[in-house]
N, C-alpha and C positions, 0 to 999 in steps of 0.2 A: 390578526392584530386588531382589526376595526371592530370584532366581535366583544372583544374586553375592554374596549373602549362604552361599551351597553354597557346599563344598569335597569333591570326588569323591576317595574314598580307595579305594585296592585291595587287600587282602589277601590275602598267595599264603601259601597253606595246604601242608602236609608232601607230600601228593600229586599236586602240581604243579599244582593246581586254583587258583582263585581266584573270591574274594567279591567285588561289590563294592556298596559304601554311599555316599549323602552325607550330611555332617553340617554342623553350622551351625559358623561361621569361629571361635566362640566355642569350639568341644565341645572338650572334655577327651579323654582315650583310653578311657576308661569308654563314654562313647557311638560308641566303634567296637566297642567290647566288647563292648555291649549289641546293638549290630546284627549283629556274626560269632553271638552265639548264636542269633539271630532268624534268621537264612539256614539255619545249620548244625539247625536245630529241637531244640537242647539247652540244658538249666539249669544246665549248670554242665561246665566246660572243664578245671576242677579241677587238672592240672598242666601246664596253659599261659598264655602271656603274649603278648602283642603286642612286635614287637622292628621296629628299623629298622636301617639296616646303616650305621654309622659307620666310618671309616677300617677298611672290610674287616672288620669285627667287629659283631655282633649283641648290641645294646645293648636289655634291656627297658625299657619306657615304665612309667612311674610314672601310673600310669589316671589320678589325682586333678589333674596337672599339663594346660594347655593345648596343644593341639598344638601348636600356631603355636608354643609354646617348642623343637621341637624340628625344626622345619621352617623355623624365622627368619624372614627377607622376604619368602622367594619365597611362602607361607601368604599373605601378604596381596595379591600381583599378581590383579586385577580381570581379567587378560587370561588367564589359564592357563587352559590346554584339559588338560594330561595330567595325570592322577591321581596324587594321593600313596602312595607303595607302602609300604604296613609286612606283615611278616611271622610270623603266627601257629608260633610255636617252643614247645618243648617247654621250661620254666624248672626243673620239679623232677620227676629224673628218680626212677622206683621201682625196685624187686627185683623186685615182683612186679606183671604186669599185670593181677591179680583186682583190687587195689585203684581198678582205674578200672571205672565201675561201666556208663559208657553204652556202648554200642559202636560207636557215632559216633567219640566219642574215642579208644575205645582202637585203632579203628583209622589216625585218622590219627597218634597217638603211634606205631602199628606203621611207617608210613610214614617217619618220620625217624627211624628208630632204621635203616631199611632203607636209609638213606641214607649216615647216619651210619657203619654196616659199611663200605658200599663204599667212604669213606674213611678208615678206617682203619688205621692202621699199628703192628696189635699184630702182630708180623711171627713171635714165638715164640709164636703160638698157631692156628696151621698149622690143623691138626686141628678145632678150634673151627671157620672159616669152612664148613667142609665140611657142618658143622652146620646151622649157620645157615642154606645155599643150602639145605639139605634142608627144612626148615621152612618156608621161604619160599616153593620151590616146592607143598606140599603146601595152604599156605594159597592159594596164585596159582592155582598147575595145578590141585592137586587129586590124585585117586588116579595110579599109573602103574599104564599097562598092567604083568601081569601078564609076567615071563620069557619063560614057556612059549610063549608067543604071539607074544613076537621073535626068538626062538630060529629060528622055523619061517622066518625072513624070509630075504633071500639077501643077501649084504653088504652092498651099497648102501645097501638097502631099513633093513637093520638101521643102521645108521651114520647114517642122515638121521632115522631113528626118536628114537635115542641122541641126537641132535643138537635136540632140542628147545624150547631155553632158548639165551638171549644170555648169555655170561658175565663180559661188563661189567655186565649186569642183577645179578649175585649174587657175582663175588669185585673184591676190589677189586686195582688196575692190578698192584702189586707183585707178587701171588701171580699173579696172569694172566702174567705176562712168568718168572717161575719156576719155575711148573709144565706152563705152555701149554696151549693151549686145550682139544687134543685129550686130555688126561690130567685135565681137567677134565669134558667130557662124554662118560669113560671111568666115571672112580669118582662122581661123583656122581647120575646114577639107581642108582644100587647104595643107598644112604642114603634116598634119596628113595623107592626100592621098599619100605623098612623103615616108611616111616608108612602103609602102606596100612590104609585105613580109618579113619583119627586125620580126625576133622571141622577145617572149616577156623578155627572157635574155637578149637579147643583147640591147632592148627596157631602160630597166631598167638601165642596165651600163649607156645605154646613155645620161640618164636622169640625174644620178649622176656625171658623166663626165661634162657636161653642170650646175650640180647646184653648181659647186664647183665654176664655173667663178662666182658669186651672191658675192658680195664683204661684205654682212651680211648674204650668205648662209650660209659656212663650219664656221663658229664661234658659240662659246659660249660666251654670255654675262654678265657682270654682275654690276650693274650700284652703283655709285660712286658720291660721293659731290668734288666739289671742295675745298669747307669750312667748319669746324667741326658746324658751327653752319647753314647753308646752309640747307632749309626746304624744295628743292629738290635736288635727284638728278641727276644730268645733265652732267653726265661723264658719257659712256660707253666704259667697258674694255671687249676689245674682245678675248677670246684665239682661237686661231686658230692652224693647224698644225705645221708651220712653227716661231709661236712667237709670239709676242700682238701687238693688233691692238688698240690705241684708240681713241674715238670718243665724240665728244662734242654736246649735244642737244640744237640748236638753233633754236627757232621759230615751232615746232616739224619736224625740217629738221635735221640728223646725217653729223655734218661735220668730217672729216677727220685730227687730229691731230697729229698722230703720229705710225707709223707702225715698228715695230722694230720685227728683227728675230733674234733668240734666241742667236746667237753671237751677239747682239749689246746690250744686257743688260748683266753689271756686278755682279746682283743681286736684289731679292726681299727683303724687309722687312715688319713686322708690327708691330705695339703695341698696343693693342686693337682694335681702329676703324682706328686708324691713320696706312695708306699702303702706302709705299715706292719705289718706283720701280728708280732705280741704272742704267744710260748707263754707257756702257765703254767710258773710257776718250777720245777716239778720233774725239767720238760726237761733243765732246764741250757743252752737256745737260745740266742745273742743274738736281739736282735731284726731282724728279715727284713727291706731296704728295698728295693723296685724301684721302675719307673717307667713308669706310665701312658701310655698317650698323650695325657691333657690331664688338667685337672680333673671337666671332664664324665663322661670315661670313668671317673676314679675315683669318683665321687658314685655312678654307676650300678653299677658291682659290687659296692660297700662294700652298698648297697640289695639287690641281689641275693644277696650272700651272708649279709644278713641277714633275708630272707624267706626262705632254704633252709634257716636254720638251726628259724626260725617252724616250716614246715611240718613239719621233721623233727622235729620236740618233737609235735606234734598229730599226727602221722599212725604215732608210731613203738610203740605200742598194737595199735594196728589191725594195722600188718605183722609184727608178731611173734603175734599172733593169726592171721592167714593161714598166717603159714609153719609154724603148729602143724597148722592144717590141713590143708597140702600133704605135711606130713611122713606125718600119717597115714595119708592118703590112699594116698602111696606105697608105706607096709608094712604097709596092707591091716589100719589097728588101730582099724575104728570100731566093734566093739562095747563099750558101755560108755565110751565116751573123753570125751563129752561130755555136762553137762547145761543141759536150758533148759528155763526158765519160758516157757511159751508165752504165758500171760495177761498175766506183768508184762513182756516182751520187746517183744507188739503193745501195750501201752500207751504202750510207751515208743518206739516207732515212731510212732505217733498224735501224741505228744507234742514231738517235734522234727522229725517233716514229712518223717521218713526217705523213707516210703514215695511211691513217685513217683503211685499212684492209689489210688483207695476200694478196687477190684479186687486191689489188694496184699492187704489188711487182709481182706476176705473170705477171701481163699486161707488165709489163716492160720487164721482161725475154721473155714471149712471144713475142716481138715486137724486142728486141735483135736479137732471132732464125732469125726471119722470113727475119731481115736485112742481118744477116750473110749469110743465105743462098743465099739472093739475090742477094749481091756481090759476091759468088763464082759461079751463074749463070751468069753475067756481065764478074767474069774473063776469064769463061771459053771461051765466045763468044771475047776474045779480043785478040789481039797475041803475049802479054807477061803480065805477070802478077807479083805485084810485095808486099809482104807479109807487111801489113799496122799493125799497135801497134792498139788495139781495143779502137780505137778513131773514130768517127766518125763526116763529115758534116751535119747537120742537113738541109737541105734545108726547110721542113716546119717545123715551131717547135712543128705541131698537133702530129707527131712522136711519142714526148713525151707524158704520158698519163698527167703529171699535167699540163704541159705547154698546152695541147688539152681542158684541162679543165677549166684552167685562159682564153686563148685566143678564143675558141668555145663553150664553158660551154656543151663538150660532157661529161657524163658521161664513164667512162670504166672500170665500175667494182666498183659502187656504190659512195658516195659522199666523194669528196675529203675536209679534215678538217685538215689544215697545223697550228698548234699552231705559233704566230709568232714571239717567238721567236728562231726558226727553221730555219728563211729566212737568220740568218746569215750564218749558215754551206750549205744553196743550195749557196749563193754569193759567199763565200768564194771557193768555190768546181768549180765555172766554172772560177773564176778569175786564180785560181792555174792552171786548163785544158789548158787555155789561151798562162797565162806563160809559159807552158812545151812546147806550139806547138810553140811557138814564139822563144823558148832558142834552137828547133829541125833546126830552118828556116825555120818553114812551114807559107804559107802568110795565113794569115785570114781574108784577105781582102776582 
């Protein structure tokens, strides 16, 4: 009896892998949730969602709702032997992949983004994929053999060398049929020869760093009629990080109609199939009508693009705080660029659960000591000395064990796993540090 009370659900994951759980005929999607991170051994999924695939389109599940609401009758047949399939999707894509913090995640987010390339059709950004197969490879393959050492090979030998990689694996169809194959495993180990030595972390950031310029990369799509009685549809509405994007299908080419960030829409509506989307008046817009495929489909995006609007309000702190840091990084300007309280930072880490173990919170302390002591050997060799509030310059922000871990993906004391809504109180906490040294007159400059 208890056995038919099961309902076997399977989840295909970004890498073609799959979970699989049973839950009771009751469970909600929460409890498929709570079992993909019990498989996957992580606390937090942080920019993904569980989806099922409706009329060709991947619809998120509202965790809180019953399954059986979205599997109908067949959820309840006592005779079903094959599993119900939903699919772990990426719901709120980022700019930067520092901001995901486990690398569980971030590598199956690296996975359907690697997908996503291969079907994509940003066809005037040539150059770009070339990029990206280089990255990919570096994070896949790894180093390439050095030149000099295929140089010395005899054509053949060199040509089946050069020939290492499937290029269905890394460009997608269109560019394969325009450039062909052979001009593809011509120039691309020449790129891929350029990250020797770049580790397969930083390989991967780069990859995502780079797929987020794909102007059909970092979106989700979901296609749209112009007209309720219209036998296709030829509207693509894209949600993206920053707001919707949408896109008109002519001639099978996506033209570009209208991009709007989330301050320039006064509101979403629906009523069944009929989808409303509202600019603020200083547009000068009418108002936008397309058409769904049902009502369902529109309840579920009006929800999705108003949980991308959620996360992009709470997470948009945090990424303009990294990309200060990526910028730095880049031109090489971290002495003096940052300050941090180390005491009130790990409190404040203790205090929202930032820290994924005890072993965080040591490292910190430990890294505390060893400063402290270093300045009182610096005062001692100086000839006067003058008693500083335990504040300090950070000249590189490796110092920090999480900031070591966003910007070098070192490890210090096991895998860091920052919930994100956590990133308000680290923002807030160096913004206040800021302010004190700045109300002290200390430059920060």
């Amino acid at each position: 009896m208890r056995t038919r009370q099961m309902r076997h659900v399977c989840v295909l994951l970004p890498n073609k892998q799959h979970l699989d759980c049973s839950v009771r005929m009751r469970a909600r999607g929460l409890e498929v949730m709570n079992a993909v991170l019990r498989l996957l051994d992580v606390s937090d999924l942080q920019v993904f969602g569980l989806a099922l695939l409706r009329d060709n389109e991947y619809l998120f599940l509202d965790l809180e709702q019953k399954l059986s609401k979205y599997f109908a009758k067949i959820w309840n047949r006592e005779s079903l032997k094959v599993p119900f399939i939903l699919f772990l999707r990426v719901k709120f894509y980022l700019e930067s992949g520092l901001l995901i913090f486990s690398s569980k995640v971030r590598q199956l987010y690296y996975w359907e983004l690697r997908q996503k390339v291969l079907h994509s059709h940003s066809c005037d950004q040539e150059a770009l994929f070339f990029q990206l197969a280089a990255s990919a490879l570096q994070a896949e393959v790894g180093d390439l053999e050095p030149e000099e050492g295929i140089e010395k090979e005899g054509g053949e030998e060199k040509q089946d060398r050069m020939q290492y990689f499937l290029t269905e694996d890394y460009f997608p169809p269109w560019l394969i049929n325009q450039r062909g194959r052979s001009f593809l495993h011509q120039h691309s180990p020449v790129l891929h020869g350029e990250l020797r030595g770049v580790p397969r972390s930083r390989a991967i950031l780069q990859f995502l760093k780079e797929a987020s310029g794909l102007w059909d990369g970092p979106l989700t799509f979901y296609r749209m009629k112009q007209g309720k009685k219209e036998l296709r549809s030829s509207i693509l509405l894209g949600v993206a990080l920053t707001g919707v994007h949408i896109y008109q299908e002519v001639e099978g080419k996506q033209c570009a109609l209208f991009v709007f960030t989330w301050s320039d829409i006064d509101r979403f509506t629906f009523q069944g199939s009929r989808f409303e989307i509202t600019a603020v008046g200083s547009l000068g817009l009418s108002q936008l009508v397309y058409y769904t495929h049902s009502a369902f489909h529109s309840k579920h995006i009006l929800r999705h693009l108003s949980d991308s609007h959620h996360f992009y309000i709470s997470t948009k702190d945090a990424a303009s705080y990294i990309q200060q840091l990526e910028d730095i990084q880049t031109c090489q300007l971290h002495k003096e660029a940052y300050i941090c309280d180390i005491t009130c930072l790990r409190q404040r880490l203790r205090c929202h659960n930032i820290t994924a173990s005890v072993s965080d919170c040591s490292d910190l302390e430990e890294m505390d000591t060893a400063r402290i002591k270093d300045e009182a050997e610096d005062e001692d060799q100086s000839p006067s000395s003058v008693e500083e509030p335990e504040e300090v310059f950070v000249d590189d922000p490796a110092e920090v064990s999480w900031l070591a871990e966003l910007l070098h993906d070192v490890s210090v004391g096991g895998p860091l796993e920052f919930p994100s809504s956590s990133w308000a109180a680290v923002t807030m906490e160096m913004k206040q540090v800021l302010c004190r040294r700045a109300g002290e007159g200390v430059s920060v400059d």
